[in-house]
N, C-alpha and C positions, 0 to 999 in steps of 0.2 A: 558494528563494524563488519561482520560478516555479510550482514544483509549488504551492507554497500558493495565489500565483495565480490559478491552474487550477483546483482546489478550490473555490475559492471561487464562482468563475464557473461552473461547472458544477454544486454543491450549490445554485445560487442560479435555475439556469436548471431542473434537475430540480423544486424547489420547485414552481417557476412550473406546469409541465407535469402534475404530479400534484396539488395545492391550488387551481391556480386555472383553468386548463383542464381536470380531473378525466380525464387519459388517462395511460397507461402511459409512464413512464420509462425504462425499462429497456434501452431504445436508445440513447441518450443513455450512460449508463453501464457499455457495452460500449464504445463508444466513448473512452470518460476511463479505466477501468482498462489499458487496450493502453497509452495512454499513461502514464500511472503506472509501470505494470510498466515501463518502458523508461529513460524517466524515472531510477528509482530502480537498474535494471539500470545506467546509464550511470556513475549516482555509485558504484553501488560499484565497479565499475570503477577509477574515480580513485581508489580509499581500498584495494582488495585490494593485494598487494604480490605475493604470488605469482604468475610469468608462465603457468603452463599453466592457473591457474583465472580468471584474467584476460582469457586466449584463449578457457576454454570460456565465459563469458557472452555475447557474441553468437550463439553456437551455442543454447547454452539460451533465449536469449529468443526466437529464430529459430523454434525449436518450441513453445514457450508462444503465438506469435501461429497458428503451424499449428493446435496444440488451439483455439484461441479462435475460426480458419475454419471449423475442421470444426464445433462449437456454434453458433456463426452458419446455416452453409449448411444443419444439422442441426435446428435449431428453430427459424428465420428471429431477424433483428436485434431484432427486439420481444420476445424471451425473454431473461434475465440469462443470460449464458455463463460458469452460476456454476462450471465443471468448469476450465475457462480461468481462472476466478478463483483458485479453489482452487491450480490448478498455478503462478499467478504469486504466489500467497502460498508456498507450500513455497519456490518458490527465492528471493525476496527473506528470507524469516526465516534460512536457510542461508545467503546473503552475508553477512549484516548478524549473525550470530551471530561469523563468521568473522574479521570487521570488527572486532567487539568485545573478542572473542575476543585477537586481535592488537595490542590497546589493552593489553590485563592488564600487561605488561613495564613500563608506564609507570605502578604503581598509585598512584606519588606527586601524580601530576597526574593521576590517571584519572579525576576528575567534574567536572576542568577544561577539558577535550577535547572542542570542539563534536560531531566526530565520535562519540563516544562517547553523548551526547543524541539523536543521530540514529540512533545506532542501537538504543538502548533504543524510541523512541519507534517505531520502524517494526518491529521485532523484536514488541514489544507489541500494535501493531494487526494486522501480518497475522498471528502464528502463534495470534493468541484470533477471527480469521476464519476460519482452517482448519476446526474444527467447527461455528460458526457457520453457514459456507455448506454444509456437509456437513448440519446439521439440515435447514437451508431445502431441500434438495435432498428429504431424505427426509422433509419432511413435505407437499411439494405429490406425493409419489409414492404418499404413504399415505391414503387414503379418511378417517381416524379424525382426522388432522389437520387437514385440509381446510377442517372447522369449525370456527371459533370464532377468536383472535386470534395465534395461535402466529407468525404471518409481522410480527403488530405489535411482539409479544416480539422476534422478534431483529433488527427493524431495531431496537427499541431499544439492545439490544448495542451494533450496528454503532453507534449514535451516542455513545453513553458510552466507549465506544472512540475514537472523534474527540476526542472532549474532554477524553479523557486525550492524545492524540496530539500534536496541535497545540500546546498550553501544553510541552510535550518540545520539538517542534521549534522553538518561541519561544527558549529554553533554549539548544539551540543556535544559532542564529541570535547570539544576546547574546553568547556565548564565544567565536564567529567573528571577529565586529564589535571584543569588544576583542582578542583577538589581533592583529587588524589593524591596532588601531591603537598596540597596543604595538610593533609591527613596523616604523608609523612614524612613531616617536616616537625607536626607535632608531637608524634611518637619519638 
């Protein structure tokens, strides 16, 4: 819930900076994905079951903010640290497949399972951002790209990808709420 939150306040503050003050975002949004990645590093955390991949997520997020320093320190905070991006989308789709993955035993209730919505939903937005932010990388590196709207193209992705995203995490959210409240209704 918080991360929606977030999102929201921050998709609302990016808006502002780039529509209505016409200046780069992209600081702003170095800023929101560290947190994200962590964020969503912490929840799997709570849903992995296995104790040594459980240990290694602080380790890996620990490096994910190192790449994210060196893109920062390496193309100043006004450049997207889409390399950092990239590297916190590979491990959050790897948690969250794992996640999911570890739901299967339960197929009788498996699209009953908040966690299971959450992790479709987050499985789906970062590993269709993996080449995403991999085009957007090689097309501000290629001359032939450079013109014309290819960077409009894939923030559209990125957005059709939210909107698939969110209405999922809705989904879960619903499946949580009555769990909860079937849990006390038992008590």
């Amino acid at each position: 819930m918080a991360l929606t939150f977030l999102a929201i306040c921050f998709e609302s503050v990016g808006f502002y900076i780039s529509h209505i003050l016409h200046e780069f975002n992209a600081w702003l949004f170095n800023y929101y994905m560290q947190i994200e990645v962590v964020l969503l590093g912490v929840v799997a955390m709570y849903f992995i079951e296995q104790v040594r991949l459980k240990r290694s997520i602080p380790v890996a997020l620990a490096l994910n903010f190192g790449i994210w320093v060196y893109c920062v320190f390496t193309n100043t905070i006004y450049k997207f640290a889409d390399i950092a991006m990239v590297s916190g989308c590979f491990l959050l789709t790897a948690w969250y497949m794992i996640i999911l993955i570890s739901r299967l035993d339960k197929i009788n209730a498996f699209w009953k399972q908040p966690e299971v919505w959450l992790c479709i939903s987050t499985i789906l937005y970062f590993s269709c951002n993996i080449p995403n932010m991999a085009m957007s990388r090689y097309g501000a590196t290629h001359a032939h790209f450079q013109s014309g709207n290819w960077f409009q193209s894939l923030n559209a992705i990125n957005q059709v990808l939210n909107i698939l995203r969110y209405p999922l995490l809705a989904v879960s959210f619903w499946f949580a709420g009555r769990e909860m409240v079937q849990e006390t209704i038992k008590q």
